[in-house]
C-alpha positions in Angstrom: 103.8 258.4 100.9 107.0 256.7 101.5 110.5 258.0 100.7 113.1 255.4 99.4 116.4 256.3 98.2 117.9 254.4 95.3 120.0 255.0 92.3 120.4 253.1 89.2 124.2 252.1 88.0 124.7 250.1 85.3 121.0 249.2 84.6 120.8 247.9 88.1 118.8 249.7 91.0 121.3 250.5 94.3 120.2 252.8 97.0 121.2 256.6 96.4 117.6 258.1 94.5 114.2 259.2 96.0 111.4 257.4 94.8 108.1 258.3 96.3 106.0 255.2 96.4 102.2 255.8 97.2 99.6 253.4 99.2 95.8 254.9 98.9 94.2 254.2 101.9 91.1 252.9 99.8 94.0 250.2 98.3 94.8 248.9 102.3 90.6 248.9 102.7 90.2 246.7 99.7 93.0 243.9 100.9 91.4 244.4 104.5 87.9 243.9 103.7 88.1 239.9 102.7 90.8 239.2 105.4 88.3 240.8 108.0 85.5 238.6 106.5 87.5 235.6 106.6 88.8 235.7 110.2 84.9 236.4 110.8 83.4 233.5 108.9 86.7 231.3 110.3 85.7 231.8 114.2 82.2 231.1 113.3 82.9 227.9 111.2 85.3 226.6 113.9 82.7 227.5 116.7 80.4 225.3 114.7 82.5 222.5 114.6 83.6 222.8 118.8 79.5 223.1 119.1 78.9 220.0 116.3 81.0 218.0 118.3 78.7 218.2 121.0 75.9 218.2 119.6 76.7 214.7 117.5 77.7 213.0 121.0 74.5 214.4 122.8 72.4 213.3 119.7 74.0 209.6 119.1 73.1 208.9 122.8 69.7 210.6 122.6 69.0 208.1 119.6 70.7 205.1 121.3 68.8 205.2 124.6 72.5 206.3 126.7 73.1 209.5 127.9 76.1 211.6 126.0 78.2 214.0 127.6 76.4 215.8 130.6 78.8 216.3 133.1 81.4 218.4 132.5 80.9 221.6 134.0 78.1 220.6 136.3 80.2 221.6 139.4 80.2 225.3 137.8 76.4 225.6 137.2 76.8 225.0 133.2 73.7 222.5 132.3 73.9 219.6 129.8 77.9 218.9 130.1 78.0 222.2 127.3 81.9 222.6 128.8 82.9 220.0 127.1 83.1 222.0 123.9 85.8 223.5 126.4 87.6 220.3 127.4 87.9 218.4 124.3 90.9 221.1 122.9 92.4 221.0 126.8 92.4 217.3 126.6 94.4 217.3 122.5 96.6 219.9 124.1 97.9 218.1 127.0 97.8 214.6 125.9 100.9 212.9 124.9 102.5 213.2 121.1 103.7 210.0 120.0 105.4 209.8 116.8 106.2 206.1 115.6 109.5 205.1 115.4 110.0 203.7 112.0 107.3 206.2 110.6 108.5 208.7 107.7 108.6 211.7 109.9 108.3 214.6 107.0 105.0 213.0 105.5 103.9 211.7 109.3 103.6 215.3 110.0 102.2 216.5 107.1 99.5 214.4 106.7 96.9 215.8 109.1 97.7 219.5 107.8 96.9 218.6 103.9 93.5 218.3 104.5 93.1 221.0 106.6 94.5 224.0 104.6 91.9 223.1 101.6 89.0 222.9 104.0 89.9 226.4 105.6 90.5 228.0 101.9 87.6 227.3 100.5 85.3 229.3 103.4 86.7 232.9 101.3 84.5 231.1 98.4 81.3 230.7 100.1 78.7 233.2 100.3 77.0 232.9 103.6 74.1 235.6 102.6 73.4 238.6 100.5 76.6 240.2 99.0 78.6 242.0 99.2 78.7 242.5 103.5 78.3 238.6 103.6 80.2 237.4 101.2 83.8 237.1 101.4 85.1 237.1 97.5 83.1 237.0 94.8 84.0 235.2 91.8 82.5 233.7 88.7 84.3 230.4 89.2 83.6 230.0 92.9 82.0 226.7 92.3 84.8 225.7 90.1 87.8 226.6 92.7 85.9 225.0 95.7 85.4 221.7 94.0 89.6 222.0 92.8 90.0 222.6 96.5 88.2 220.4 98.0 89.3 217.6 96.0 92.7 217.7 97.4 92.0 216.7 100.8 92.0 212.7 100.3 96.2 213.5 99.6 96.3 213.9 103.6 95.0 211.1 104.3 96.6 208.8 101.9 100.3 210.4 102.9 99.2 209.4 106.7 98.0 206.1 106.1 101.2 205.6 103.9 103.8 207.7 106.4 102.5 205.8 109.3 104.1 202.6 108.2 101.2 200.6 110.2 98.9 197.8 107.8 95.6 199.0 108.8 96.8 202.8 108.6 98.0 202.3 104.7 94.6 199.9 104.4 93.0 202.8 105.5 94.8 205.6 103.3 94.2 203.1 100.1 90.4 202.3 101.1 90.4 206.2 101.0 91.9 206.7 97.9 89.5 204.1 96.2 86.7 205.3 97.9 87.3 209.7 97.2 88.0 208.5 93.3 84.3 206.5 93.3 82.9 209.6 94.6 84.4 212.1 93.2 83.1 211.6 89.9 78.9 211.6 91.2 79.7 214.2 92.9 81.1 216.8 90.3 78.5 215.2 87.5 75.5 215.9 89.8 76.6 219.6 89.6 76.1 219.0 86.2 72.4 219.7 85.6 72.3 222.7 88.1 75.6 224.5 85.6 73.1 223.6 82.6 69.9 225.6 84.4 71.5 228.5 85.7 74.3 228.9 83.2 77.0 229.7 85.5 79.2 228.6 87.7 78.9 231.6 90.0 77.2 230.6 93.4 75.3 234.1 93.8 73.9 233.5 90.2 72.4 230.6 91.2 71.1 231.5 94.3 69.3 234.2 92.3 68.6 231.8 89.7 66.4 229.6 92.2 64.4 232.9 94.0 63.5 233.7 90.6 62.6 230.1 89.5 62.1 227.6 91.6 64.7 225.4 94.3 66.8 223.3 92.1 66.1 220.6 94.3 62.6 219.8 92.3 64.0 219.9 88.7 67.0 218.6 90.0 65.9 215.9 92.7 68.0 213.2 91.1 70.9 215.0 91.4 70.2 216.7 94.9 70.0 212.6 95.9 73.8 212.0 94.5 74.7 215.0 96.0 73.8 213.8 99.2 75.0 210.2 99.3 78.6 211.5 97.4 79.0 214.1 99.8 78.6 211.2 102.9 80.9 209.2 100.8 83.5 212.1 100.5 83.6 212.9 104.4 83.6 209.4 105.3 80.7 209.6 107.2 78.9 206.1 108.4 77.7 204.7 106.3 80.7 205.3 104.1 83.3 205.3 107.0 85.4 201.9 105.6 89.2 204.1 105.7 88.3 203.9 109.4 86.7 200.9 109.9 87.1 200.3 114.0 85.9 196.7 113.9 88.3 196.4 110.9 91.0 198.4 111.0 91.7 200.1 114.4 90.9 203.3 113.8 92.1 203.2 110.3 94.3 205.9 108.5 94.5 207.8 111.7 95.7 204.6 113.5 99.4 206.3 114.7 97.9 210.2 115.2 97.2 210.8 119.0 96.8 214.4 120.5 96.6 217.5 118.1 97.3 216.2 114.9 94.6 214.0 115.4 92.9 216.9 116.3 93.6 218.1 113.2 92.2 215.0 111.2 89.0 215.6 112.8 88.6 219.5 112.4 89.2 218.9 108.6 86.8 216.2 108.5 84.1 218.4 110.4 85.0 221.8 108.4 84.5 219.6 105.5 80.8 218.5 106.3 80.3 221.6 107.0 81.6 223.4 103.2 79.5 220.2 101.7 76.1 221.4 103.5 77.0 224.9 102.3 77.3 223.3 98.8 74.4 221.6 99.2 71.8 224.6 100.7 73.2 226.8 97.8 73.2 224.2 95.1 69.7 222.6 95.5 67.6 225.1 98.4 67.8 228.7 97.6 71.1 229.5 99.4 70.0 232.5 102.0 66.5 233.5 99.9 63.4 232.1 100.9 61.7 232.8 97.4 59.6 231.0 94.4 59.0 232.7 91.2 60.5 235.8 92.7 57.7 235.9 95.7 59.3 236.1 98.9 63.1 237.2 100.8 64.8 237.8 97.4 68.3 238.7 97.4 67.4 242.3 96.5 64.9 242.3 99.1 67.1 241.4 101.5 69.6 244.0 100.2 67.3 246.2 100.7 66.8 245.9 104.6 70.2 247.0 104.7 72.4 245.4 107.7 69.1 243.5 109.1 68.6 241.9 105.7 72.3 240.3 105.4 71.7 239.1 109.1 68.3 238.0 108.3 69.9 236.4 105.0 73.3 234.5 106.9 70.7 233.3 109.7 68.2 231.8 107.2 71.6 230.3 105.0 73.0 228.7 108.7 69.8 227.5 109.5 70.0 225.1 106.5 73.3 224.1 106.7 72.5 223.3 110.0 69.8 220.4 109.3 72.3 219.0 106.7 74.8 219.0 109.3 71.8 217.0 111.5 71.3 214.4 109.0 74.8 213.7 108.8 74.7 212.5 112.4 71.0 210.8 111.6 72.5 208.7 109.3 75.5 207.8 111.5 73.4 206.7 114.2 71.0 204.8 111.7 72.6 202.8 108.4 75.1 200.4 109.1 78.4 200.1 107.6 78.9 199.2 103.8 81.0 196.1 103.0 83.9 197.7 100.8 82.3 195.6 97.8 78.8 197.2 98.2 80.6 200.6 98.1 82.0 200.1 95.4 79.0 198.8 93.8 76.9 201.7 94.7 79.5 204.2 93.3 80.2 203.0 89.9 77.5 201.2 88.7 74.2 203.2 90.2 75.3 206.9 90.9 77.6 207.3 88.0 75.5 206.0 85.5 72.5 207.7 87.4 74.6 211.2 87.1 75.0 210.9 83.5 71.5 210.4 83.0 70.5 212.7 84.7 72.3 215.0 82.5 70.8 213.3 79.4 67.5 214.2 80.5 68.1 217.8 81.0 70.1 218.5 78.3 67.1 217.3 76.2 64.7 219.3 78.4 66.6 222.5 78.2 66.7 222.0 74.1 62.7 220.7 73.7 61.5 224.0 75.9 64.2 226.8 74.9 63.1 230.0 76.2 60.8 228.7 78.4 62.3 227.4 81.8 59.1 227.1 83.8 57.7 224.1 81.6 61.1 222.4 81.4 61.3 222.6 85.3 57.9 221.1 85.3 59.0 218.3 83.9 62.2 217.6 85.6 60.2 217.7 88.9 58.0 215.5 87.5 60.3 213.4 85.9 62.2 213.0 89.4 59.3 212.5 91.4 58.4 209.2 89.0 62.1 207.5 89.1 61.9 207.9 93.2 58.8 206.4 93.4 59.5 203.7 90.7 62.8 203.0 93.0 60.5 202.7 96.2 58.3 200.7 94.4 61.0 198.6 93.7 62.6 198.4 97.1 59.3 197.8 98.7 57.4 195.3 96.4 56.3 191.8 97.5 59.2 189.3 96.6 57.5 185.7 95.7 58.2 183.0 98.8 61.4 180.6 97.2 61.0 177.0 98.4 64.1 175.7 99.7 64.4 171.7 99.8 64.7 170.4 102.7 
């Protein structure tokens, strides 16, 4: 209880009264419990992305025939260069800041923290296993606030490419701009058909949805596939990397950044992969259950091993983020570069169209089988299955010799 002494005098409140003003203890446990959570899942996220970092070098120069980083810390008896993850943060911290001179220095320095204060935000939205211990908030428009959040990011990098006042910074900042608006759209529409299943937008729902059912990724596998290739497109990840284009552009948007605030370009961009393969494991691959038809590590099963269950649960979710986080640098070390054309192309005339139909079909699924899920699953799995190997039979039939005169 706290004692406060005010008086009111002429309708207004001036010191001179006791109030006593009351805080339960249970009220101060409630506001702790998330920010405990947070900081929790925040140290674990960013250790991830120190660890990524190293991981991606060692990885790209695994699958390149070259060696990646294996020296640092050699001299102190740490194997495989791992102090690295140490001296990359040393290195942003000492290096020289240099700010252009003719850049605009309010959105110069803002530019690098817009994207990042989305991609911390929206790690209170995520559940990383079995609630309530491992999930931060709870709400039954998670999915809806993460993708408002996550959409805001690109306004970063278009205010640095534009505050830079540099040609291939503001090519970069409008390539990304084009580029988050060609992907934005696949992206939210192949959510679509997963809303229209589990009939909700909450993202324990339809974790439970799939261990009851079956991983949306079989009814859904059209849209799991433009969930994949938007979410590439949205971190600008090779093969969509054009707003930072090296052989192009310089480096791109980031052109004029140098020691922590390009730092901070690449923390958001790894944070980001990393709430997009969260997306991705709860969306489409049973979140933190390992379940069909409600056979197997159900949420309630896992609830009901108590603290070992929510480890068991968070381990088995992290494990799956992981391999999406893998692929990511798979893809970068296989596919070449788009041309901005074919990006273009790919975005607005194959995945949107693609999307939509994709919703077509399960609308009219959902309405022929009402009641019962199982069939209409069926034949969305099968469905899929046919269009991807119709498309591989396209890609990979025999094209018909064409005589050229000589």
């Amino acid at each position: 209880m706290v004692n406060v002494e005010w008086r009111m005098v002429n309708g207004e409140v001036t010191p001179g009264s006791t109030f006593a003003i009351q805080h339960s203890p249970f009220d101060i446990c409630r506001l702790a419990e998330p920010l405990v959570k947070f900081l929790v899942a925040f140290i674990i996220v960013q250790a991830i992305v120190a660890g990524m970092n190293w991981v991606e070098r060692r990885l790209l120069g695994l699958m390149q025939a070259r060696l990646g980083p294996n020296r640092v810390g050699r001299e102190v008896g740490v194997p495989w260069g791992l102090l690295q993850i140490v001296a990359d943060p040393i290195k942003f911290l000492l290096k020289e800041d240099i700010v252009p001179a003719n850049a605009e220095k309010v959105a110069y320095f803002l530019g690098p923290i817009l994207p990042l204060i989305p991609a911390f935000l929206v790690f209170c939205l995520i559940p990383y296993g079995p609630p309530p211990t491992f999930t931060v908030t709870h709400t039954n428009v998670g999915l809806l606030l993460i993708l408002a959040l996550t959409s805001t990011g690109v306004y970063g990098i278009i205010l640095g490419g534009w505050a830079s006042n540099n040609k291939y910074s503001l090519m970069g900042g409008l390539r990304s701009a084009a580029q988050m608006v060609s992907y934005e759209v696949p992206f939210g529409l192949s959510i679509v058909g997963v809303l229209m299943l589990s009939e909700s937008f909450d993202l324990v729902h339809i974790v439970n949805y799939q261990a009851y059912h079956t991983w949306n990724v079989f009814p859904q596998l059209i849209a799991a596939f433009i969930f994949l290739v938007a979410m590439n497109a949205e971190n600008n990840r090779t093969p969509f990397d054009l707003p930072e284009a090296e052989s192009e552009l310089v480096a791109g948007y980031h052109t004029e950044y140098s020691a922590m605030k390009f730092a901070f370009f690449m923390l958001a961009e790894y944070s980001s992969m990393i709430v997009n393969c969260c997306l991705m494991v709860t969306l489409f691959f049973g979140g933190w259950t390992v379940a069909f038809n409600g056979v197997g590590l159900t949420t309630a099963r896992l609830q009901a091993m108590g603290l070992a269950g929510g480890i068991l649960g968070a381990v088995i979710f992290i494990t799956k983020v992981m391999v999406f986080m893998l692929g990511y640098i798979w893809f970068r070390a296989t596919f070449p570069r788009f041309r901005f054309d074919q990006l273009m192309d790919l975005g607005w005339k194959w995945m949107i169209p693609l999307a939509l139909a994709n919703i077509f079909v399960t609308g009219i699924v959902i309405l022929a089988f009402p009641g019962r899920p199982y069939i209409g699953e069926t034949v969305l799995s099968a469905a899929g299955i046919l269009i991807i190997l119709f498309t591989i039979f396209l890609v990979f039939r025999p094209r018909p010799k064409v005589a050229h005169a000589s």
